[in-house]
N, CA, C and O atoms as CSV, one atom per row, in Angstrom:
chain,resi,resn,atom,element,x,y,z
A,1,UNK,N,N,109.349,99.706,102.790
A,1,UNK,CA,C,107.985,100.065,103.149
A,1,UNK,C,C,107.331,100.727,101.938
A,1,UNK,O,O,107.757,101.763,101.427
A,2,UNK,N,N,106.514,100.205,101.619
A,2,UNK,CA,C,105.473,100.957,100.354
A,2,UNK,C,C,104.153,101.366,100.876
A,2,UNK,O,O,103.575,100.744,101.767
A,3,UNK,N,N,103.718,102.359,100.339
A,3,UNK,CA,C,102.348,103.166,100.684
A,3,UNK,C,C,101.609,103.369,99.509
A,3,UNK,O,O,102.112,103.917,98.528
A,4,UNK,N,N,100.277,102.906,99.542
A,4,UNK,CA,C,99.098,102.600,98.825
A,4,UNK,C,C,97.977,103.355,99.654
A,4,UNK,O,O,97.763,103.333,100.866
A,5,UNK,N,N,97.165,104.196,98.385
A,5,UNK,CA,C,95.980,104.830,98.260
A,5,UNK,C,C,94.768,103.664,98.973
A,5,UNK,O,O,94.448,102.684,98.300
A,6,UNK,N,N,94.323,103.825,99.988
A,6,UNK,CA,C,93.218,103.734,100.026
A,6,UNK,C,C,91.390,104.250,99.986
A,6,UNK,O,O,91.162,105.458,100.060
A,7,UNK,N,N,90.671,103.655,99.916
A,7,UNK,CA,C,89.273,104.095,100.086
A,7,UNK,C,C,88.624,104.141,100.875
A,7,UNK,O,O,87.987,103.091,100.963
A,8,UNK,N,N,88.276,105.128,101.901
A,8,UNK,CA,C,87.341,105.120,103.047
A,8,UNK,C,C,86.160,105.209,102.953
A,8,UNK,O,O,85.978,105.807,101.892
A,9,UNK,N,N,84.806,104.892,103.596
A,9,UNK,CA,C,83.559,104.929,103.648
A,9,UNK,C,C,83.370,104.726,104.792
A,9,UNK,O,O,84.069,104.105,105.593
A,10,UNK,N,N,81.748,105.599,105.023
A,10,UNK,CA,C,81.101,105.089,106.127
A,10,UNK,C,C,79.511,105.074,105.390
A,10,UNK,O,O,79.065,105.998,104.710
A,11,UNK,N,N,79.032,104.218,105.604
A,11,UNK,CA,C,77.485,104.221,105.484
A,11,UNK,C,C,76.831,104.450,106.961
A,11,UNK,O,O,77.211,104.175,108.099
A,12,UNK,N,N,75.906,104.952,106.530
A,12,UNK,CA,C,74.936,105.532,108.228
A,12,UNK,C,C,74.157,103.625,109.184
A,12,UNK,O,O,73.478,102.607,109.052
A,13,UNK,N,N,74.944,104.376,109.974
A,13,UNK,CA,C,74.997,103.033,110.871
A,13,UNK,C,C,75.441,101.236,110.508
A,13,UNK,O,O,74.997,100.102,110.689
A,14,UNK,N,N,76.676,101.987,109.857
A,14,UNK,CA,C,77.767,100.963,109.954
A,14,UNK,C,C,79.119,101.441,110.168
A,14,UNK,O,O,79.495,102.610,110.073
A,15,UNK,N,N,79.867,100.341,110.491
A,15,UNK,CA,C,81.487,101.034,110.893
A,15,UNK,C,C,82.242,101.870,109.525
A,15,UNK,O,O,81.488,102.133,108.588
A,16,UNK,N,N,83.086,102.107,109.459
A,16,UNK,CA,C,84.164,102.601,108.448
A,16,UNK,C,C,84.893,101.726,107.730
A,16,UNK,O,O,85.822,101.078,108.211
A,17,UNK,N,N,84.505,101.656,106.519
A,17,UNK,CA,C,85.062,100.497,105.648
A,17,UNK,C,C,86.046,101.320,104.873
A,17,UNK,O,O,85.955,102.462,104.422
A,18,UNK,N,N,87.131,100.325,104.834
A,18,UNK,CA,C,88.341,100.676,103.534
A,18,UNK,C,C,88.830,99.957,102.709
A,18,UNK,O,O,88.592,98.771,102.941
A,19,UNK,N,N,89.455,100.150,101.777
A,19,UNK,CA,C,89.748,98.885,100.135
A,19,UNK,C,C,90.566,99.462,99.804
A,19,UNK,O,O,90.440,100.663,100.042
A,20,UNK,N,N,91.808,99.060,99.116
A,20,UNK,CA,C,92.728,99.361,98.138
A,20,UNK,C,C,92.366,98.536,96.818
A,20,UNK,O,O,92.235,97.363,96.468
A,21,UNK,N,N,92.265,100.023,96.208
A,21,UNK,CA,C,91.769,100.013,94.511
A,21,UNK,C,C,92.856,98.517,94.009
A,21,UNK,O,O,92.589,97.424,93.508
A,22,UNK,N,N,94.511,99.378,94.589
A,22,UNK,CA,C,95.585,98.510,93.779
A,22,UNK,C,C,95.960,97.138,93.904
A,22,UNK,O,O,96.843,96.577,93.255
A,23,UNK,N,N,94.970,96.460,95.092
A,23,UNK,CA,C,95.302,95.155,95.961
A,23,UNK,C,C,93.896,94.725,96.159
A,23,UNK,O,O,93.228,94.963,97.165
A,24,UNK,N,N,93.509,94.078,95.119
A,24,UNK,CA,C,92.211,93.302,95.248
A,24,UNK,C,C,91.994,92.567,96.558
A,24,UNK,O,O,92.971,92.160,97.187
A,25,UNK,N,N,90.470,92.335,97.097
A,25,UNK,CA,C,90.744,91.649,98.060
A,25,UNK,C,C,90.953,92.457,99.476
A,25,UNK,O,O,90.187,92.228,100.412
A,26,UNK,N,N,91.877,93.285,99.581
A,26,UNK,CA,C,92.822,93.638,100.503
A,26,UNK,C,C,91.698,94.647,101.212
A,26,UNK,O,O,91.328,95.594,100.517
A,27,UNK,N,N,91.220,94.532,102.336
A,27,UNK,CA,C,89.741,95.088,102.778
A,27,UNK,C,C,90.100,95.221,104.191
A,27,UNK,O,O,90.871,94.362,104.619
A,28,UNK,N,N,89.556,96.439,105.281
A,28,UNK,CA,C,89.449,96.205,106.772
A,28,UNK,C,C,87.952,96.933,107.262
A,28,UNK,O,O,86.949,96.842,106.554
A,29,UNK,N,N,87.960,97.452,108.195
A,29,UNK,CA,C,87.003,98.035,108.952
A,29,UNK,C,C,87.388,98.611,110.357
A,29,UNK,O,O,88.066,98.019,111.197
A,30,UNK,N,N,86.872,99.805,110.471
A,30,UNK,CA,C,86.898,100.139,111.901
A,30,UNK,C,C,85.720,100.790,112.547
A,30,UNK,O,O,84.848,101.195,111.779
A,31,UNK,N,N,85.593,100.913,113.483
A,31,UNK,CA,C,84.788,101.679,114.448
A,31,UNK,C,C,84.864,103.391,114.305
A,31,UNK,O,O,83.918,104.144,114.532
A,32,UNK,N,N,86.411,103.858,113.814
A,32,UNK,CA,C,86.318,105.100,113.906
A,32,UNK,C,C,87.299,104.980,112.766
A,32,UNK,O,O,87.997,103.979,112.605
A,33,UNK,N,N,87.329,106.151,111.898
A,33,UNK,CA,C,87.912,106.228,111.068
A,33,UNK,C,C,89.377,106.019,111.265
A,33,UNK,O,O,90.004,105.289,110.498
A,34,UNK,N,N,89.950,106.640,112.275
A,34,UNK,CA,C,91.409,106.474,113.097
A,34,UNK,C,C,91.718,104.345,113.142
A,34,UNK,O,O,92.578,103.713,112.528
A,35,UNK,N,N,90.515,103.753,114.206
A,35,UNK,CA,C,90.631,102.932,113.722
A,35,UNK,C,C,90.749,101.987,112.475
A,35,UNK,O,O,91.456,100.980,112.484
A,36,UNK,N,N,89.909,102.441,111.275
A,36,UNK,CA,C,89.311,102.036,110.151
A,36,UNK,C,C,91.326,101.912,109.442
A,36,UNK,O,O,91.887,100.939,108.938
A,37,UNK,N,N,91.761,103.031,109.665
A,37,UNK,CA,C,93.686,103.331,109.454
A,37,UNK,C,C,94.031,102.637,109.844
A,37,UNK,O,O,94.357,101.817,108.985
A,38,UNK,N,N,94.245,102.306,110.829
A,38,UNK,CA,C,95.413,101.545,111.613
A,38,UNK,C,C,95.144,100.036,111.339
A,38,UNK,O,O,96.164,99.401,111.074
A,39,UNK,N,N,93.972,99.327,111.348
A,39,UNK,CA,C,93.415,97.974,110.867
A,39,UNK,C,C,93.583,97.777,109.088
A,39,UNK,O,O,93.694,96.684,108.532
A,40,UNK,N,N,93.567,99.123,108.394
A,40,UNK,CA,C,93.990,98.838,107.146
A,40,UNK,C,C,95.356,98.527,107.147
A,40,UNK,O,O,95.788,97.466,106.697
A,41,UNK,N,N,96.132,99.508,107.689
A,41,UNK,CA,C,97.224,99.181,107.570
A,41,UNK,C,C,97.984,97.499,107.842
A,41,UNK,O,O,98.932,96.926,107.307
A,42,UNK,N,N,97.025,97.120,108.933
A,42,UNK,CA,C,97.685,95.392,109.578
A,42,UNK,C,C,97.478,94.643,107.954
A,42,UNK,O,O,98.262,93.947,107.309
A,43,UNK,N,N,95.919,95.175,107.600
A,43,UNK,CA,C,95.654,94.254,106.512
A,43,UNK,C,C,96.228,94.339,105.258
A,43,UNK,O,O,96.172,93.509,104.351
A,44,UNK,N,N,96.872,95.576,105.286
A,44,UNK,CA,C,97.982,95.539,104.099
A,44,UNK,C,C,98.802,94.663,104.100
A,44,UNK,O,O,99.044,93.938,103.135
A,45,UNK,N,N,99.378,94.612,105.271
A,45,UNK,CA,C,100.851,93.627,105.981
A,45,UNK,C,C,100.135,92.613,105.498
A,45,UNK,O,O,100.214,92.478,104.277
A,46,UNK,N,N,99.313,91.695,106.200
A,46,UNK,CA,C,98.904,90.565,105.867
A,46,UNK,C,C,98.465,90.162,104.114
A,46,UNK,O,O,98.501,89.067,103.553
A,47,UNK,N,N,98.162,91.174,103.712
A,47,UNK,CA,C,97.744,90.732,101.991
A,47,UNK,C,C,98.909,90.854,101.818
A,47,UNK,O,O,99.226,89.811,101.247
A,48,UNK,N,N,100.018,91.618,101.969
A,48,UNK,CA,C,101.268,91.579,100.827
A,48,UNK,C,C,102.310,89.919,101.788
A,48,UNK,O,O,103.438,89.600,101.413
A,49,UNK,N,N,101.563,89.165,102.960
A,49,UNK,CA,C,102.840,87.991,103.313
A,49,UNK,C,C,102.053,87.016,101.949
A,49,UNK,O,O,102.811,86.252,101.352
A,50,UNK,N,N,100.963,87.053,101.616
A,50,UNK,CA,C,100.529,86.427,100.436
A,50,UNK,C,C,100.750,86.532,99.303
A,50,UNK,O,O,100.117,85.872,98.479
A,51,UNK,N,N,101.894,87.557,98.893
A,51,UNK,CA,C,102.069,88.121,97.673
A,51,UNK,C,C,103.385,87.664,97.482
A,51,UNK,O,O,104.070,87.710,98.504
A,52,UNK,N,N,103.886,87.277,96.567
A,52,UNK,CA,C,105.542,86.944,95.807
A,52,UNK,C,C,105.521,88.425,95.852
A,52,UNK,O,O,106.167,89.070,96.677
A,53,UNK,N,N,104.552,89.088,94.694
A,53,UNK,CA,C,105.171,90.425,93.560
A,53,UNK,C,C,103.965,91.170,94.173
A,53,UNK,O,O,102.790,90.833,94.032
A,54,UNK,N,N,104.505,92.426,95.001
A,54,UNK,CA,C,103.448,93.598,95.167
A,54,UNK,C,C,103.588,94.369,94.093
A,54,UNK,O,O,104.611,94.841,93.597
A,55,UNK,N,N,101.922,94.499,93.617
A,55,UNK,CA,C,101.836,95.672,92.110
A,55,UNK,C,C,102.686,97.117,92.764
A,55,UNK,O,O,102.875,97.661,93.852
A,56,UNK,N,N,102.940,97.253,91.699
A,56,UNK,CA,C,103.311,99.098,92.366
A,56,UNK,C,C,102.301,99.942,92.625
A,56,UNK,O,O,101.392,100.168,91.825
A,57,UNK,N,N,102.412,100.478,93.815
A,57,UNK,CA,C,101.355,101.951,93.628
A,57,UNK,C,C,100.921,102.975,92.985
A,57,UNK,O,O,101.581,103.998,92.801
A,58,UNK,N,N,99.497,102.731,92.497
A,58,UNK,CA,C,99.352,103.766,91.439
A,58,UNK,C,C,98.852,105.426,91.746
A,58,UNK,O,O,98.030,105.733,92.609
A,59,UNK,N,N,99.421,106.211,91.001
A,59,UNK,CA,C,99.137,107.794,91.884
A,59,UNK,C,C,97.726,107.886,91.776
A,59,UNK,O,O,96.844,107.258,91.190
A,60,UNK,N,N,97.805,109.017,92.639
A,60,UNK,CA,C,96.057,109.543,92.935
A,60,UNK,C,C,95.881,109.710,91.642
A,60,UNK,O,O,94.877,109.036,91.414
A,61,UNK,N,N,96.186,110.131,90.761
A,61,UNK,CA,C,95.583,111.346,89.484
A,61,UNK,C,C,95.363,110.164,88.769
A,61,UNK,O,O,94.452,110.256,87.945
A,62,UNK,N,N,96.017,108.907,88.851
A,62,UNK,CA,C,95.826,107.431,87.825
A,62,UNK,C,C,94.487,106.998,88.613
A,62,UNK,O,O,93.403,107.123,88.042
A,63,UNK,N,N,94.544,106.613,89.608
A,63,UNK,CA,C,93.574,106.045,90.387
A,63,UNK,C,C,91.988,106.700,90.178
A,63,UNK,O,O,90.933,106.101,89.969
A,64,UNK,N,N,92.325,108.523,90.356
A,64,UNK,CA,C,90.727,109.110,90.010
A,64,UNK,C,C,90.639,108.677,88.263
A,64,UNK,O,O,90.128,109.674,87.754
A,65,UNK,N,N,90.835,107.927,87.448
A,65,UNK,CA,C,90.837,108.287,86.658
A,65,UNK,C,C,89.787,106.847,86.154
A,65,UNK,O,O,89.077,106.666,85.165
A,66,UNK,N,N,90.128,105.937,87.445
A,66,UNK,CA,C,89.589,104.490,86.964
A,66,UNK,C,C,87.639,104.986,87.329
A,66,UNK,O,O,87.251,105.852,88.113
A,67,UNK,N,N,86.918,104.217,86.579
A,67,UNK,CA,C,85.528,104.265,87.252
A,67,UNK,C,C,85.261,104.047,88.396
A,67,UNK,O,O,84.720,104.921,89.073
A,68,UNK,N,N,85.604,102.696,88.961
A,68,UNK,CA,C,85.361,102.047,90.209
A,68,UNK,C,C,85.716,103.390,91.037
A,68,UNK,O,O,84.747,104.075,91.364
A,69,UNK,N,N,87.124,103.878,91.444
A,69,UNK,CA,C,87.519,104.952,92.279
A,69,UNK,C,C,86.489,105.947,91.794
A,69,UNK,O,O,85.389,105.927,92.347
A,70,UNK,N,N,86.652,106.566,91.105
A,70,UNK,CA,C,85.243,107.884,90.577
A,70,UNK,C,C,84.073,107.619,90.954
A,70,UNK,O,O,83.200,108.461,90.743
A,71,UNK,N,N,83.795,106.570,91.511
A,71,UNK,CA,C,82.582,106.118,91.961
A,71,UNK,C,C,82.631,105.789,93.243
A,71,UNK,O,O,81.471,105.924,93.630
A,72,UNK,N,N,83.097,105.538,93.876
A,72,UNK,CA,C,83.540,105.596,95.339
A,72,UNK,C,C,83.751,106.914,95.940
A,72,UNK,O,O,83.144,107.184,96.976
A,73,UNK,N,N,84.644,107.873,95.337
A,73,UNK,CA,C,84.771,108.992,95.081
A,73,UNK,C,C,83.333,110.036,95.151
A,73,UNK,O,O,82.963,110.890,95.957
A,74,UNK,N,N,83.007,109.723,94.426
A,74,UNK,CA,C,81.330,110.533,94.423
A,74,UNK,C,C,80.608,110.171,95.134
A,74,UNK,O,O,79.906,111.099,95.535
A,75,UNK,N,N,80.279,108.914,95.708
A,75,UNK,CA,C,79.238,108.886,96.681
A,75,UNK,C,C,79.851,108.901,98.122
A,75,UNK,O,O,79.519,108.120,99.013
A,76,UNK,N,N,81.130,110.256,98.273
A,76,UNK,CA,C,80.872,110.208,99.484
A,76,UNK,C,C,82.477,109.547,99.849
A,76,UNK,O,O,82.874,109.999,100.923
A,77,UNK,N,N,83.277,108.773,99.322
A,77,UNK,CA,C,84.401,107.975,99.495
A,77,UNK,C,C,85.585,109.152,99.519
A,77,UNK,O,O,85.660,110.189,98.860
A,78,UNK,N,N,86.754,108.430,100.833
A,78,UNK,CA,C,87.829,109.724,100.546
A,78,UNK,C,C,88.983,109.255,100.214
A,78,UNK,O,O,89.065,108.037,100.376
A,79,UNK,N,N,89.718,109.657,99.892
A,79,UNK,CA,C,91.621,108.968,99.957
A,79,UNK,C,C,92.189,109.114,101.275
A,79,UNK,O,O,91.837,109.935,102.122
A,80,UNK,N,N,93.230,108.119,101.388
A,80,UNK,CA,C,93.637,107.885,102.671
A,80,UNK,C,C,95.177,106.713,102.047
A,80,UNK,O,O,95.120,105.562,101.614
A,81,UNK,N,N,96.149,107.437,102.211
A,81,UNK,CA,C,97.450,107.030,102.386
A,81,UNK,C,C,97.921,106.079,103.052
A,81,UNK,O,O,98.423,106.662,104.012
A,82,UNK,N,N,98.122,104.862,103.208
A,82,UNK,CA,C,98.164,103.531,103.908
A,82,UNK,C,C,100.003,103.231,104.089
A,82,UNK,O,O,100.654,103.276,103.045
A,83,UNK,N,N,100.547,103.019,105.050
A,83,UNK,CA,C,102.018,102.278,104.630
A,83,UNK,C,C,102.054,101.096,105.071
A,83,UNK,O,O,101.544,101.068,106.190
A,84,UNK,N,N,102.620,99.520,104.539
A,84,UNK,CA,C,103.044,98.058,104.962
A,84,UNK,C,C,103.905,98.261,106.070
A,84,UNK,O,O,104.415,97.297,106.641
């Protein structure tokens, strides 16, 4: 079982969106943030039956360090711990 950083959001009057920085692609949504978790998590499962080679997980302190995350990050985006 491996666990990957994700990105949470909500924009005002839309559901709770999440992304992993380390797994392009790899995207869910929920209704409540609780949900927004648990649907990331399926969609982890499902992006890595598509994968030969899962990248390794990169730490928080690597991750704040990229723009994209620092920018997600600032407007509002949180971290959120995901496991396959």
């Amino acid at each position: 079982m491996r666990s990957y950083v994700a990105i949470i959001s909500k924009e005002p009057k839309s559901v709770w969106g999440i992304h992993f920085p380390d797994l392009p692609g790899c995207t869910s949504a929920g209704g409540t943030m609780e949900e927004a978790v648990e649907n990331a998590g399926k969609a982890l499962r499902l992006w890595a039956e598509d994968e030969t080679d899962l990248p390794d997980a990169s730490t928080l302190d690597n991750l704040c360090r990229r723009s994209d995350v620092h920018e997600d990050l600032a407007s509002g985006g949180m971290t959120v711990c995901v496991r396959s």
